[in-house]
PyMOL CGO cylinders between C-alpha atoms (Angstrom):
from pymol import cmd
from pymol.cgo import CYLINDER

trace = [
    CYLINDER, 0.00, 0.00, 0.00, 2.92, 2.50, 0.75, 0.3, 1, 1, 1, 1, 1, 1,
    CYLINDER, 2.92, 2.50, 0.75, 4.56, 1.54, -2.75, 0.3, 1, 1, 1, 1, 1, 1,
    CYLINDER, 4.56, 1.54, -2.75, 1.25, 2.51, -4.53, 0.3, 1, 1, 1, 1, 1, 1,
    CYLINDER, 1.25, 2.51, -4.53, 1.34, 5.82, -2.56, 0.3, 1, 1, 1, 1, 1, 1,
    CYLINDER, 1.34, 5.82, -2.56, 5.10, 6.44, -2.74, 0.3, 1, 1, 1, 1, 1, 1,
    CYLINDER, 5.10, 6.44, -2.74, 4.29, 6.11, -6.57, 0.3, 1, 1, 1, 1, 1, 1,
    CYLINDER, 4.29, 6.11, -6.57, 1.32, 8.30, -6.49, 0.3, 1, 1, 1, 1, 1, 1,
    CYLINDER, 1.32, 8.30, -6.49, 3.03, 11.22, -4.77, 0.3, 1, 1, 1, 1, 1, 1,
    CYLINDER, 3.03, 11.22, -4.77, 6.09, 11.26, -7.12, 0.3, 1, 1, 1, 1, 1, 1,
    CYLINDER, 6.09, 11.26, -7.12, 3.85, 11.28, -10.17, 0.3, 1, 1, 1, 1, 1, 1,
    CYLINDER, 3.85, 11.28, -10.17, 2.25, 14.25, -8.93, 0.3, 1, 1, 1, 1, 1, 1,
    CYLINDER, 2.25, 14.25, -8.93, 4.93, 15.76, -8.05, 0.3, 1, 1, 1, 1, 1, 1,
    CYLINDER, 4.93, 15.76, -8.05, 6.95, 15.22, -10.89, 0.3, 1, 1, 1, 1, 1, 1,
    CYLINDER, 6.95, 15.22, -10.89, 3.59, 16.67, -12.80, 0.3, 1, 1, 1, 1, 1, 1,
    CYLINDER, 3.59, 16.67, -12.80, 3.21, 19.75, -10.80, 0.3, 1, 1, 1, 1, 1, 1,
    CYLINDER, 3.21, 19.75, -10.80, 7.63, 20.29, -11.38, 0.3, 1, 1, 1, 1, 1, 1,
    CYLINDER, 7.63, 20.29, -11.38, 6.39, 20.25, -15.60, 0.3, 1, 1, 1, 1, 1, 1,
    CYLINDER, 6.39, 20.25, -15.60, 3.74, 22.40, -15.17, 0.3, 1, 1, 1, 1, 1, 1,
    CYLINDER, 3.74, 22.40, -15.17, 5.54, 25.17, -13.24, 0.3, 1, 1, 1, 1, 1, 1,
    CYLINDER, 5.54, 25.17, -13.24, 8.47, 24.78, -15.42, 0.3, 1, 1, 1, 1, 1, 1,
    CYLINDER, 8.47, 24.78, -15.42, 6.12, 24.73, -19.07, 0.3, 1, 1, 1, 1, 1, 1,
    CYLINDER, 6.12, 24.73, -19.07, 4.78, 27.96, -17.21, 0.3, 1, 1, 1, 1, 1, 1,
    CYLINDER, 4.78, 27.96, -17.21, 7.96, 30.07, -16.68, 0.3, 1, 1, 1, 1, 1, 1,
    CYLINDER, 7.96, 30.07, -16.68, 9.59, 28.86, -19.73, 0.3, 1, 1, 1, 1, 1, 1,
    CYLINDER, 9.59, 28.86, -19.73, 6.62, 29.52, -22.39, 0.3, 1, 1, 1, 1, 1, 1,
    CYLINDER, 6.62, 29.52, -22.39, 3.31, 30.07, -20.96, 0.3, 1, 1, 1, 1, 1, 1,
    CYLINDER, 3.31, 30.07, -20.96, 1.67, 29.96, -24.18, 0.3, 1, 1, 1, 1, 1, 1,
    CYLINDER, 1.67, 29.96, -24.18, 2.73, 27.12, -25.42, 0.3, 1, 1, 1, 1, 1, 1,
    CYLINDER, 2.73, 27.12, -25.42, 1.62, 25.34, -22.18, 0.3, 1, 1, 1, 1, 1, 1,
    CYLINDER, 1.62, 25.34, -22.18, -2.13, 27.21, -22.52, 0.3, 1, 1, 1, 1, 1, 1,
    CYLINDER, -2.13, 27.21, -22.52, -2.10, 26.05, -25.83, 0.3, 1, 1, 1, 1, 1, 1,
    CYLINDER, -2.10, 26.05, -25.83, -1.80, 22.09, -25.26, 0.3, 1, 1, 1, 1, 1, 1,
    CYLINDER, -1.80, 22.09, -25.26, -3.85, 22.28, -22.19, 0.3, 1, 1, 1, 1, 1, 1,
    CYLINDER, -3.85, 22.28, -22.19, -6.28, 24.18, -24.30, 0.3, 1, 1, 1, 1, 1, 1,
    CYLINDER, -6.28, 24.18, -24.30, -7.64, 21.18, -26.25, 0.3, 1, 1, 1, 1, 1, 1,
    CYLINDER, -7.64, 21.18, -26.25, -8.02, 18.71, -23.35, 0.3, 1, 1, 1, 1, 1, 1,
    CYLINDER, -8.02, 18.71, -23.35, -10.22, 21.44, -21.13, 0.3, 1, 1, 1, 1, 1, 1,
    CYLINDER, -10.22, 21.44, -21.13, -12.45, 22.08, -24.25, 0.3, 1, 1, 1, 1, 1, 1,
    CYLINDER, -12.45, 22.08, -24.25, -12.73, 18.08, -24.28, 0.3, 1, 1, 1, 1, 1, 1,
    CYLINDER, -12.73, 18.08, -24.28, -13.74, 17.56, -20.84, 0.3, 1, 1, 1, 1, 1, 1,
    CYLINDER, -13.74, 17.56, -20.84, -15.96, 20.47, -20.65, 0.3, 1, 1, 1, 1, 1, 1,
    CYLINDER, -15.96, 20.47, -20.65, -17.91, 19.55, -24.01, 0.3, 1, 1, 1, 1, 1, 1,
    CYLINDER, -17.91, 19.55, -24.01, -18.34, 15.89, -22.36, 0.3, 1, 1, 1, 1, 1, 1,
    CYLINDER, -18.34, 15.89, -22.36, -19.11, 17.14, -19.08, 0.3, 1, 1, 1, 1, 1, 1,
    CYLINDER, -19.11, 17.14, -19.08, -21.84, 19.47, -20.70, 0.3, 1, 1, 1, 1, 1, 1,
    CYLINDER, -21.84, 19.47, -20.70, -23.34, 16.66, -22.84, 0.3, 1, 1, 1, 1, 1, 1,
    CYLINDER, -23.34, 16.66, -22.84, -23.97, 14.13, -19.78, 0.3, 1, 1, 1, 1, 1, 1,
    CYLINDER, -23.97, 14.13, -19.78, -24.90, 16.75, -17.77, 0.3, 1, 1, 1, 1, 1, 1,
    CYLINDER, -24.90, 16.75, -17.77, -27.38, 17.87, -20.55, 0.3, 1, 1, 1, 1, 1, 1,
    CYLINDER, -27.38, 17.87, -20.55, -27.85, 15.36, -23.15, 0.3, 1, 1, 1, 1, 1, 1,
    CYLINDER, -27.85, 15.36, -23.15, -29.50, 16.41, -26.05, 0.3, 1, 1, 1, 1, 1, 1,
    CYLINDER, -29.50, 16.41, -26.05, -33.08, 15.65, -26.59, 0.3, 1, 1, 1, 1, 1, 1,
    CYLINDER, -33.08, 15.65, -26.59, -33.55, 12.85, -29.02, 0.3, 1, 1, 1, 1, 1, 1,
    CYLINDER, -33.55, 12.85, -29.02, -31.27, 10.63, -26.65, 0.3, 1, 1, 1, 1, 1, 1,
    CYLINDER, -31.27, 10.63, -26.65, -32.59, 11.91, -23.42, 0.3, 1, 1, 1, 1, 1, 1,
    CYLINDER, -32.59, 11.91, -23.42, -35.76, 9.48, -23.58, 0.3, 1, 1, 1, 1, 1, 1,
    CYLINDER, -35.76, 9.48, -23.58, -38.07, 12.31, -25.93, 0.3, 1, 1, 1, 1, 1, 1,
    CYLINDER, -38.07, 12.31, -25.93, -40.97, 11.90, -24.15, 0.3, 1, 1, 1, 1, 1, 1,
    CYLINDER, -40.97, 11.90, -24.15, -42.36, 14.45, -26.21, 0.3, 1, 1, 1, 1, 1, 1,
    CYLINDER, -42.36, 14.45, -26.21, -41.62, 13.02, -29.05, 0.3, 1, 1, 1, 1, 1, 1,
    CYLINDER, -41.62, 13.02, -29.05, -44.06, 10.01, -28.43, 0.3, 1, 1, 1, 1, 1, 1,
    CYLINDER, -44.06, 10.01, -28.43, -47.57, 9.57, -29.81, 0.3, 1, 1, 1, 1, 1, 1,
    CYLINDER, -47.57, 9.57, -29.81, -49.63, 7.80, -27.47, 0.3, 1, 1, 1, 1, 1, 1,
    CYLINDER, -49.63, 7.80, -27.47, -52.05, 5.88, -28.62, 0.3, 1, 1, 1, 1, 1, 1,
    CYLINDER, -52.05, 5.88, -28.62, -54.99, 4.73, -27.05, 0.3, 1, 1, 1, 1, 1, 1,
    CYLINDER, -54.99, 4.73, -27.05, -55.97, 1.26, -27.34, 0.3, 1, 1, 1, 1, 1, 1,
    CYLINDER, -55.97, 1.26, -27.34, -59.55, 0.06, -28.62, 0.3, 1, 1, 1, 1, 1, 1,
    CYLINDER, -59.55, 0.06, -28.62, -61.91, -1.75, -26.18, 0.3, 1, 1, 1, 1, 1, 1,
    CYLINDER, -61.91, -1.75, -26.18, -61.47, -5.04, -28.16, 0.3, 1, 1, 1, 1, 1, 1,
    CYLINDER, -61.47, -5.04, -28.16, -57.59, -4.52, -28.07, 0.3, 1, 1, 1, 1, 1, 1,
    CYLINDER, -57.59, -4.52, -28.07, -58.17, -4.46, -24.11, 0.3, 1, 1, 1, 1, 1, 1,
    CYLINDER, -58.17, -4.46, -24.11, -60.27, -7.70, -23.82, 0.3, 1, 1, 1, 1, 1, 1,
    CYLINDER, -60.27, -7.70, -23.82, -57.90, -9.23, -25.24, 0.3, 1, 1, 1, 1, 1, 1,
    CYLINDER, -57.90, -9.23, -25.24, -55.00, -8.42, -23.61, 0.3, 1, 1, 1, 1, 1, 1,
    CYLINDER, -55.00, -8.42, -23.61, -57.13, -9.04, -20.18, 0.3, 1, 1, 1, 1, 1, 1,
    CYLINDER, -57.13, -9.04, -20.18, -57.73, -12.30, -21.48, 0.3, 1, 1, 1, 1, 1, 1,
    CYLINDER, -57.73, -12.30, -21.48, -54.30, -13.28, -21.89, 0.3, 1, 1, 1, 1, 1, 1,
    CYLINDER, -54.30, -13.28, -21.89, -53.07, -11.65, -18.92, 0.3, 1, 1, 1, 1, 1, 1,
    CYLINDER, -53.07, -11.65, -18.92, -55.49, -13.95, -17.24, 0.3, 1, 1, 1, 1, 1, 1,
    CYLINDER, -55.49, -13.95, -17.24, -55.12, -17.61, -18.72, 0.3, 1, 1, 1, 1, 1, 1,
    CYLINDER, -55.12, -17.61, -18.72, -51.14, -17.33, -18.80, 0.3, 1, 1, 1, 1, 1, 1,
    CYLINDER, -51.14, -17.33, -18.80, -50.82, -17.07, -14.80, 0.3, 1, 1, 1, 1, 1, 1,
    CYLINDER, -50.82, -17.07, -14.80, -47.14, -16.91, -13.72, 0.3, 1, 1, 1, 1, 1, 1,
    CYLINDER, -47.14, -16.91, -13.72, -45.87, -20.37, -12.82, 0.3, 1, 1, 1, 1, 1, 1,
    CYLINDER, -45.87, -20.37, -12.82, -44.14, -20.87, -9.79, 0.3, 1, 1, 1, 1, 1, 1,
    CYLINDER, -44.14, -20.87, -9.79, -40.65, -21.73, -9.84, 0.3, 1, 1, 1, 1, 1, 1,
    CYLINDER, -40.65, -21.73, -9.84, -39.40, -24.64, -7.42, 0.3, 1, 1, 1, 1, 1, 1,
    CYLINDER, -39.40, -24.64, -7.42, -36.25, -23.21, -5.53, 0.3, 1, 1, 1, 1, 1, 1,
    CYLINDER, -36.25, -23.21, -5.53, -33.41, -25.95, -5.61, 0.3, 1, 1, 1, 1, 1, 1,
    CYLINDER, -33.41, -25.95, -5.61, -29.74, -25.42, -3.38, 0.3, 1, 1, 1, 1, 1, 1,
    CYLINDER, -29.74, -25.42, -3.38, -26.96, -25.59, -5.50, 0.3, 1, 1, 1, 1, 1, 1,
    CYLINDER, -26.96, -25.59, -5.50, -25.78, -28.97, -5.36, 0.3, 1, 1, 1, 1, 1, 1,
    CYLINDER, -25.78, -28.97, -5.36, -22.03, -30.45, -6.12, 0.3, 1, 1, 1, 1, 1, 1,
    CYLINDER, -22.03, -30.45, -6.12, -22.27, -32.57, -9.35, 0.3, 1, 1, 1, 1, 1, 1,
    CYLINDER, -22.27, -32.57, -9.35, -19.47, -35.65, -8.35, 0.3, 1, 1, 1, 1, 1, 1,
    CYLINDER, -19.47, -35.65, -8.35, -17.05, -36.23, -11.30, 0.3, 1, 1, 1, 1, 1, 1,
    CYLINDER, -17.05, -36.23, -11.30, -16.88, -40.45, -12.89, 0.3, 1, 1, 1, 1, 1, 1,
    CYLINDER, -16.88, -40.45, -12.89, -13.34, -39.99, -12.08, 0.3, 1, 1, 1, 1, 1, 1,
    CYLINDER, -13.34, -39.99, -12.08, -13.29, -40.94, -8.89, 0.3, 1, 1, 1, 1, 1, 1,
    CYLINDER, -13.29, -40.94, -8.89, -10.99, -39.14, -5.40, 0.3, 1, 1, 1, 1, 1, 1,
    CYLINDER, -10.99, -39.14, -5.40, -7.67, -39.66, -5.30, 0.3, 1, 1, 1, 1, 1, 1,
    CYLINDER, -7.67, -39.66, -5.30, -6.42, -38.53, -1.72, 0.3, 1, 1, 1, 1, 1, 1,
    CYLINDER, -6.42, -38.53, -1.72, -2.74, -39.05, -3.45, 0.3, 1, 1, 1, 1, 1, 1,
    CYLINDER, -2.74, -39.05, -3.45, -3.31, -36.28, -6.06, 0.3, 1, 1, 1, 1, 1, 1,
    CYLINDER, -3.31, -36.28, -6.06, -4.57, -33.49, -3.55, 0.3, 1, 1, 1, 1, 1, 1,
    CYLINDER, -4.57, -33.49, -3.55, -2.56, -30.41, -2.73, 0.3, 1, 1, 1, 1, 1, 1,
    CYLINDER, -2.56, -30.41, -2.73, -0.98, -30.67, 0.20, 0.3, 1, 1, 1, 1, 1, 1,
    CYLINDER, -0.98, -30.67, 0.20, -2.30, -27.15, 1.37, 0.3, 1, 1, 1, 1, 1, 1,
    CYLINDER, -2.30, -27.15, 1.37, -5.88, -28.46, 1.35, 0.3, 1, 1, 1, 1, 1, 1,
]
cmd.load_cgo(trace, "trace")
């Protein structure tokens, strides 16, 4: 766990020494490539914050139709003769192998 931090802190270190030193040797060159990546994250950060319309679900967009009476009886109908059946609940169970135990060929950790 200290290696990973150790690690960690010297990256960010060794990032913050770049920065500093792209920023006293040519600051505009430094705005410049960190330009593009901002603009990036911003755009994405804007779009799933805000997705556009036609992917946001467009519940607008929908025409709702209402069904007919016969429509109805019949889905009542079928709603009613196909009843959920009930699933019988079984325990995992340990399928033996045709091979046979061999105490010989255990690990001897086990």
């Amino acid at each position: 766990m200290k290696k990973h931090a150790a690690v960690f802190w010297t990256t960010i270190t060794l990032a913050a020494i770049g920065l500093i030193a792209g920023l006293v040797n040519n600051p505009y060159d430094l705005l410049r490539a960190l330009l593009i990546p901002a603009v990036l994250t911003a755009v994405l950060f804007l779009l799933y914050k805000y997705p556009p319309r036609r992917y946001a679900g467009g519940r607008s967009s929908k025409i709702k139709v209402k069904p007919s009476q016969k429509t109805m009886a019949k889905m009542a109908g079928i709603r009613k003769t196909s009843a959920p059946t009930k699933r019988k609940s079984y325990p995992f169970q340990v399928i033996e192998g045709s091979k046979g135990k061999n105490d010989e060929q255990l690990p001897k950790y086990h």
